[in-house]
N, C-alpha and C positions, 0 to 999 in steps of 0.2 A: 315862735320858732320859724324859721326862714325855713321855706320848700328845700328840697333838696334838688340839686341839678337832673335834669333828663324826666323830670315827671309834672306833671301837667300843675300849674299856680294853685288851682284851685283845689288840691290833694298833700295830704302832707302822708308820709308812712314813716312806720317808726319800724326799724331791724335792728335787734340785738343781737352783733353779733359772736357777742360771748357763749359757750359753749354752757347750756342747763339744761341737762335730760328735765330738770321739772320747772313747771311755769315758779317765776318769781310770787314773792308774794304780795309786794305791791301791786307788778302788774295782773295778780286775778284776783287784786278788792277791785283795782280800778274796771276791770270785765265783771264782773259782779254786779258792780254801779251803775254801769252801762245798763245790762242788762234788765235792774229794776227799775229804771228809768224809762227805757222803750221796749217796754214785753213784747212788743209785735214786732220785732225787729231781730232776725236773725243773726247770732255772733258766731265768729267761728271759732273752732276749737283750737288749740293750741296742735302745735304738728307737737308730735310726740317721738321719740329716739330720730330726732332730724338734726337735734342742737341747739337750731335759730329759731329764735321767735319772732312772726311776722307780724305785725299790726298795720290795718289800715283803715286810715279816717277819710275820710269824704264828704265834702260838702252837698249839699242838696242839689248846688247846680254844677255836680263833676258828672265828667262823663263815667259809663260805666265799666265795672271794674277788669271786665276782661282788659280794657285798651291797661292796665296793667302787669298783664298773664297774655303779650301779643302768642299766639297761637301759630304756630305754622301750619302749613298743610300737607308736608311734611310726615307731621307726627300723625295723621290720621292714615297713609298709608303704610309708615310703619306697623302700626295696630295691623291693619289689615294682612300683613308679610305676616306676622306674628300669628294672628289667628286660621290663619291658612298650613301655616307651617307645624301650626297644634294640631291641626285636624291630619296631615300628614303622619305626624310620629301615634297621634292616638288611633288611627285608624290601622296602624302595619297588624298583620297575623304575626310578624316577627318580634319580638324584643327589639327595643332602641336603645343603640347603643349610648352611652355615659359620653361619648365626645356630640353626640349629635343633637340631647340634652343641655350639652354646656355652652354649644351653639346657641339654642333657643334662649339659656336664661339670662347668656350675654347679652342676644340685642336685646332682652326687656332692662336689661339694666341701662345699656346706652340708651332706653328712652327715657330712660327715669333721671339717669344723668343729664342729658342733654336737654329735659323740662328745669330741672334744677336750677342747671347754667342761664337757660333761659328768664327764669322767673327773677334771679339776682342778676343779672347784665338790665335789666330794667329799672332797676333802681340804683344808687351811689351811698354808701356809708360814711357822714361826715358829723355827725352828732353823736355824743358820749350819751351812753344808757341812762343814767341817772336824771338828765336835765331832759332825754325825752320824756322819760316817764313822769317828770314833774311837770311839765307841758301838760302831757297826756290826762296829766289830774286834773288838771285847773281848764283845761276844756272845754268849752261852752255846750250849750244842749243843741247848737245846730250840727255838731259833725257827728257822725254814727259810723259805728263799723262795717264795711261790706265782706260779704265772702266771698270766695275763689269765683271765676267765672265757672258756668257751667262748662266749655269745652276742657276745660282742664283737669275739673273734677270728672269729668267722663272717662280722660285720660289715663288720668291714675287710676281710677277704681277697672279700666277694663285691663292695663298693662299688670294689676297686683293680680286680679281674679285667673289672668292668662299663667301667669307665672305658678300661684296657687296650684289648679289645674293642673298642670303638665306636674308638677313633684308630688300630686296626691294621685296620679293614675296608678291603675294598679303593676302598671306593667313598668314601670318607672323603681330602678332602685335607688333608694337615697343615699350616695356617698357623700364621705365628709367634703370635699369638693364642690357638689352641689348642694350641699346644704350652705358650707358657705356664701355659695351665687349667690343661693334664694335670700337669705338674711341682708347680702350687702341690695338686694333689689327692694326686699321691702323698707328696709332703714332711709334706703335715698326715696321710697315712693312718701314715706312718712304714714305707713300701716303697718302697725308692727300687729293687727290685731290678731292675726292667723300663726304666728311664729308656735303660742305651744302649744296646736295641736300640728302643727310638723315637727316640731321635737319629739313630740310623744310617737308621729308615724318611724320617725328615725329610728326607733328600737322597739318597735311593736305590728308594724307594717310588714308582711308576706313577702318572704323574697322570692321574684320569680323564679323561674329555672331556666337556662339557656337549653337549644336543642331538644327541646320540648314539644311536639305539638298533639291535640290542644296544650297553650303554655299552663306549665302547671305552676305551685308555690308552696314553696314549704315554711314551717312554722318557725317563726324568730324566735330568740331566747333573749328578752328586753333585759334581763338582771344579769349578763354575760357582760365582761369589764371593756369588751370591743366593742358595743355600744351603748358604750357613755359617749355626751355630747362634748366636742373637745372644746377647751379651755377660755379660747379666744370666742366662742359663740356662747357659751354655758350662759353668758350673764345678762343674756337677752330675755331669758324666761328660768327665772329660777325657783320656781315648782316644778315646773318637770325638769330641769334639767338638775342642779344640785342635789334637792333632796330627794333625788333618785336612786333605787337603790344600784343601778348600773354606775352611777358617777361616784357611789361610795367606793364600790369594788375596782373600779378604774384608780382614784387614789392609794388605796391600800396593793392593788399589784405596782401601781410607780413608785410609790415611796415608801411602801413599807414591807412588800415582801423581801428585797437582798437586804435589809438589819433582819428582818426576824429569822431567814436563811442560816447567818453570820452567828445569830444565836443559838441558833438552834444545833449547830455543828462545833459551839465555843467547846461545851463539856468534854468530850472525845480529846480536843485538841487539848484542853489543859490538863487530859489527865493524862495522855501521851507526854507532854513537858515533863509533868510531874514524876510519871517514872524516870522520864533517861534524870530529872536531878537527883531523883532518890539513891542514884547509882556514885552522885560522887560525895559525897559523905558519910562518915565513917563517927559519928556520934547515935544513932539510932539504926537501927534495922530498915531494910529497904521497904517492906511496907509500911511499916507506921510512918515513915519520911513521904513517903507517896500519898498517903491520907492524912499527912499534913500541910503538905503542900498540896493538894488538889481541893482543899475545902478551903485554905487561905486564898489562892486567888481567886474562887470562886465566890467566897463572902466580898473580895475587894470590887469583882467587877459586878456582881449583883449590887452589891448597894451602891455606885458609883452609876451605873445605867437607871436605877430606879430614881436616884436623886436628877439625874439629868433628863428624865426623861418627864417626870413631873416639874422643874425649870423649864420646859420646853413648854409643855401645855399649858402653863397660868400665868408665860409671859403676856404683858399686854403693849411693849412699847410700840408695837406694831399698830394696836388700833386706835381708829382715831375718834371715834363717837359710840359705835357699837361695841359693846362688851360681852360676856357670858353671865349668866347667870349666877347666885350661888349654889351649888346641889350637882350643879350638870357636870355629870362624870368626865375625866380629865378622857378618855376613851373618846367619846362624843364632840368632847372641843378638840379634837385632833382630828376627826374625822370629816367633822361638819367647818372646817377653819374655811373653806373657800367660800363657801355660804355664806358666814360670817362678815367675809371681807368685800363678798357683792353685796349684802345689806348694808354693809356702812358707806360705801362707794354712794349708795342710793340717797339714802339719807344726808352723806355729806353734801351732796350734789343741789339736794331739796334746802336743806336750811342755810342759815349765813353763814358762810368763809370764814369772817372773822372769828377766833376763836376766845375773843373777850366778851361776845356778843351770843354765843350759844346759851339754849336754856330760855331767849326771847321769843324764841317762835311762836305762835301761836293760831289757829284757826282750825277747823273743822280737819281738813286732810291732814295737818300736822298730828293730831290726833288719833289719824286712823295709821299716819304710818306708826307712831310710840305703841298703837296695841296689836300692830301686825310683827312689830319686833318683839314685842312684851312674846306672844303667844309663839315665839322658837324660842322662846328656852335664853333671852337674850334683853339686856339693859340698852337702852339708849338717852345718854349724857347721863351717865351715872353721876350723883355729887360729888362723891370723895373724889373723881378723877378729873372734875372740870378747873381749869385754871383757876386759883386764887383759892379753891375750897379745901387744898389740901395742906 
């Protein structure tokens, strides 16, 4: 494999950059292999909800791997604006306000952005995934993996921990605004490890009180349908955040309180119909026409909502890997469907594409995701449903 322009002969790196929340599974035999081969030898871990995965080899006589990760200097007085400006907001006797927060968790995210920008303007994308990793395989034993330099890992571990900080103060409330910052700060810093227990503060955390002093706080009500974690973050942490019981009750007040409202108010209505028809017919008596016609359309649209609504919950053209169980109340696959659809997103994400090719997977974590689904109530690559077995 020919270097790639703008990085030094004697370094070759490999960026995929195809979008996989999980490491491929060629490439973590080949980090595996690595690793039993030079046990003293540090590998780094995959960046995790970043996308790219980064790899890099190094010859014994490369230079080191910071002149990969060039630093500015820059970024080390941003840190310092940043933690001066924590000590600011953490220090007031007052409440801070939600714009002077969304200050803060901006510039952490333009430093997390502009590390990003930096660490890929350092390297060029000119090699397809496959032929690097076949490279990558066939490898000699002089190249070894290096990790991040240290000024950069300083970088992100003190811009994630500032950011952390300021939305776990107490005096700090978490709006869905700032929650979004913090997620898109940690997703670009590539730590997603703090996200659920700041989900969990999002509907269990004390909400101050304005005009207070000393500021006081009063007690949240985590299972109240106004916080549930919204939609577009949900799927960042799905233990706390779907199989919550606040995300339950936030589903059922958007999409299911106005039909069961509409139900609930049908009977009235149709027996209201059913009088004023009782009155134009002249074969029976106006009540027994009224308690004919209010039990006919009522058998029509009961059994008609019950056939439709059972059609509803046990379609599956919608999923793609993960399925439901047999047993699990058609109640539960309706309630729990978004669950559902971030576990299969996961899974799709992790195993191969092709969909001639599922069902091959195999190794230790494929493993743990098949009984981390088994154990919600949920199949994944059921037979009867995989291509050709039907």
């Amino acid at each position: 494999m020919e270097p790639f322009s703008g990085v030094n002969s004697s370094c070759r790196i490999l960026v995929n950059c195809h979008h996989q929340p999980w490491p491929l599974k060629n490439v973590r035999r080949v980090h595996l292999n690595l690793r039993r081969k030079n046990p003293s030898v540090s590998y780094p871990d995959i960046l995790r909800y970043r996308g790219d995965l980064k790899y890099f080899s190094t010859d014994q006589n490369s230079q080191n791997a910071s002149n990969l990760y060039p630093v500015e200097s820059n970024f080390q007085h941003k840190i310092q604006d940043l933690q001066s400006t924590y000590t600011q907001l953490s220090c007031q006797t007052v409440l801070p306000s939600e714009g002077e927060v969304e200050v803060f968790l901006r510039g952490c995210l333009n430093v997390a952005q502009s590390l990003s920008l930096n660490v890929s303007s350092s390297v060029s994308c000119k090699a397809e995934a496959a032929s690097t990793l076949l490279t990558l395989n066939h490898s000699k034993s002089k190249h070894k993996v290096c990790q991040t330099s240290p000024e950069v890992e300083h970088i992100i571990q003190s811009t994630s921990e500032l950011a952390f900080s300021i939305i776990k103060h107490p005096n700090v409330f978490i709006s869905p605004k700032l929650l979004k910052l913090y997620v898109a700060v940690q997703a670009a810093l590539g730590w997603p490890d703090t996200l659920p227990e700041v989900f969990y503060l999002y509907s269990h955390k004390p909400v101050p009180l304005r005009n207070t002093s000393p500021i006081r706080y009063s007690k949240p009500k985590p299972n109240l349908f106004t916080n549930a974690i919204p939609q577009d973050i949900a799927k960042a942490a799905l233990e706390t955040a779907y199989t919550g019981k606040a995300y339950k009750s936030s589903r059922f007040v958007r999409q299911a309180l106005l039909p069961i409202s509409l139900l609930t108010i049908t009977p009235f209505a149709i027996y209201t119909l059913a009088s004023q028809l009782s009155n134009w017919q002249t074969s029976m008596d106006a009540h027994t026409a009224r308690n004919v016609a209010f039990l006919g359309m009522m058998a029509y649209l009961g059994l008609t909502g019950t056939v439709g609504f059972i059609a509803i919950s046990t379609s599956n053209d919608h999923m793609n890997r993960v399925t439901w169980a047999p047993g699990v109340p058609l109640r539960q696959r309706w309630i729990r469907e978004d669950e559902r659809a971030a576990i299969d997103q996961v899974a799709s994400a992790w195993g191969f594409r092709e969909s001639w090719r599922r069902g091959d997977e195999e190794g230790e974590e494929w493993d743990l995701i098949k009984e981390w689904v088994s154990r919600r109530a949920m199949i994944l690559d059921r037979v009867e449903l995989m291509e050709g077995m039907n």
